[in-house]
C-alpha positions as CSV (number, residue, x, y, z in Angstrom):
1,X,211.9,164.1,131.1
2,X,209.7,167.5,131.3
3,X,207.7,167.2,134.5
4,X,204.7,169.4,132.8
5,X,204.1,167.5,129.8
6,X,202.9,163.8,128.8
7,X,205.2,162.4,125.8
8,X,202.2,159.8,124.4
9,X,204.7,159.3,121.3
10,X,207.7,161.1,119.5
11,X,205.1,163.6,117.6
12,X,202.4,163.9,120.6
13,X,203.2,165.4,123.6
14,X,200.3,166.8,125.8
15,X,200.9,169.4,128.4
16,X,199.7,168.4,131.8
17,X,197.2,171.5,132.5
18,X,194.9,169.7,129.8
19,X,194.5,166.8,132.0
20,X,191.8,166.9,134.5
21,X,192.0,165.6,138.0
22,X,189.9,164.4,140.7
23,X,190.3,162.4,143.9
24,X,188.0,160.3,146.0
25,X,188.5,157.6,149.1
26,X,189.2,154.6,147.5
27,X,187.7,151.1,148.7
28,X,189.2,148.1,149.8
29,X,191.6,147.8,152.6
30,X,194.0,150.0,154.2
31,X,192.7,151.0,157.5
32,X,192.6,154.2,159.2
33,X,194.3,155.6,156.1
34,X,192.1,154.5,153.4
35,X,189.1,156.0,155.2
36,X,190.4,159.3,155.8
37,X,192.6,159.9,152.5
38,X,191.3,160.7,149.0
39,X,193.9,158.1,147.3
40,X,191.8,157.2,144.4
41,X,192.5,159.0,141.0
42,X,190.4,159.7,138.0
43,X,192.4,161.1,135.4
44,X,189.9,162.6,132.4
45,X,191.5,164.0,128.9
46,X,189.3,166.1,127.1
47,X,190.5,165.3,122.9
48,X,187.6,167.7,121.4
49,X,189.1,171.0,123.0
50,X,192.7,170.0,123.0
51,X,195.4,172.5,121.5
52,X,198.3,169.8,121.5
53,X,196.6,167.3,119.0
54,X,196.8,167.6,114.8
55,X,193.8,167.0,113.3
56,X,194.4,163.4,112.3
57,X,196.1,162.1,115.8
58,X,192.2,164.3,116.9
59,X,190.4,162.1,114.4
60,X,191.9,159.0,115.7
61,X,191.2,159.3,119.4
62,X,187.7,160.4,118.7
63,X,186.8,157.4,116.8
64,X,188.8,155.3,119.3
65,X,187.1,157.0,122.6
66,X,184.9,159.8,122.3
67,X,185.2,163.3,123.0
68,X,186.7,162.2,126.3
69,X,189.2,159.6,127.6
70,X,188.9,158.5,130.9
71,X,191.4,156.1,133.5
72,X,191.2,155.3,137.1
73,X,193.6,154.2,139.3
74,X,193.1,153.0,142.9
75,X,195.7,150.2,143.2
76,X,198.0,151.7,145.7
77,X,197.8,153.3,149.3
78,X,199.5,156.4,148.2
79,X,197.6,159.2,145.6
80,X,201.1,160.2,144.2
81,X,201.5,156.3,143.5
82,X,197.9,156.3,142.3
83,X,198.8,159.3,139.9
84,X,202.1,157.8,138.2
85,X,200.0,155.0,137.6
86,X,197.0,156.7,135.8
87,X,199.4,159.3,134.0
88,X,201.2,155.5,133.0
89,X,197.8,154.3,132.0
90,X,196.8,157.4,130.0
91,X,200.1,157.5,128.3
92,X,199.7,153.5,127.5
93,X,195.7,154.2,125.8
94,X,196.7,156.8,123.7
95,X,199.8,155.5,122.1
96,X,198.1,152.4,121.5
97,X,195.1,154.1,119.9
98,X,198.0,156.3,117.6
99,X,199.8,153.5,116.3
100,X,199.1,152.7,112.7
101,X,200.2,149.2,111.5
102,X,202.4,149.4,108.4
103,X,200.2,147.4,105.7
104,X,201.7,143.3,105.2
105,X,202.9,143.9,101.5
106,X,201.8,139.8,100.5
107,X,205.1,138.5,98.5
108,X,205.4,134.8,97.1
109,X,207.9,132.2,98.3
110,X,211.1,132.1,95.9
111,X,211.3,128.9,93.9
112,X,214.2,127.8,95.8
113,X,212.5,128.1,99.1
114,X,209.2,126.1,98.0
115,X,211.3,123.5,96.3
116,X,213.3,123.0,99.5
117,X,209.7,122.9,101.3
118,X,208.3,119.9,99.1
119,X,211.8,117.8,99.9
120,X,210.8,118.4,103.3
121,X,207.6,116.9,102.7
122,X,208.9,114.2,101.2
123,X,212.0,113.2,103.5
124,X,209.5,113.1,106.3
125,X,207.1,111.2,104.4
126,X,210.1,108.6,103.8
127,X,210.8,108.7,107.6
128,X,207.4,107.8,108.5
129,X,207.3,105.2,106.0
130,X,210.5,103.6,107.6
131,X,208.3,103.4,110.7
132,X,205.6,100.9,109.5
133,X,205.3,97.3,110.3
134,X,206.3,95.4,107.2
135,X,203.3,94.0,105.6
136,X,203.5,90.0,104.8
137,X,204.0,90.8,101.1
138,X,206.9,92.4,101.9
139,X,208.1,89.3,103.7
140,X,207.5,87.1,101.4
């Protein structure tokens, strides 16, 4: 895989100067470490000004999240573990916002397979049938 670009799906592929970075501390535990080291990560994708888009993928981000896109991660101890993650994240949001569902084409069941349905119906009806208490009529 190309280190300098993000492959969201087999047609987009966004080159990693048109991300935007920035780092701050990140809460929550980690001792010494977390209060000296800027491991948080806030990774920002700005889909109004970018070159690597067509116009519809463009269209379909913008009505899916703005003019920007926007994920945190602050998970992990380490920023370069924090930055997979986001970069993971990112990649995740936008191929999910590209995928188009193929439309259900509705088809009717075959005669064979509805006739086969009903005798179904039917054997089970029998089976629970079998499982009543005969009635005194019956006895008689």
């Amino acid at each position: 895989m190309d280190e300098r670009v993000l492959r969201v799906t087999r047609t987009c592929v966004i080159p990693l100067d048109e991300l935007e970075w920035r780092f701050s501390g990140s809460g929550g535990p980690g001792g010494q470490h977390a209060n000296t080291s800027n491991t948080r990560v806030e990774l920002r994708f700005d889909i109004e000004s970018s070159r690597a888009l067509g116009p519809r993928q463009r269209a379909r981000l913008l009505a899916r999240f703005g003019p920007v896109v926007r994920v945190v991660a602050s998970e992990r101890r380490s920023q370069h573990q924090n930055r997979a993650l986001a970069l993971e994240r990112l990649q995740s949001r936008l191929a999910d916002a590209l995928h188009i569902d193929r439309p259900r084409v509705s088809t009717r069941p075959s005669r064979a397979a509805s006739q086969a349905r009903v005798e179904r119906k039917k054997t089970r009806g029998r089976q629970k049938q079998l499982r009543k208490r005969p009635s005194a009529a019956d006895e008689a």
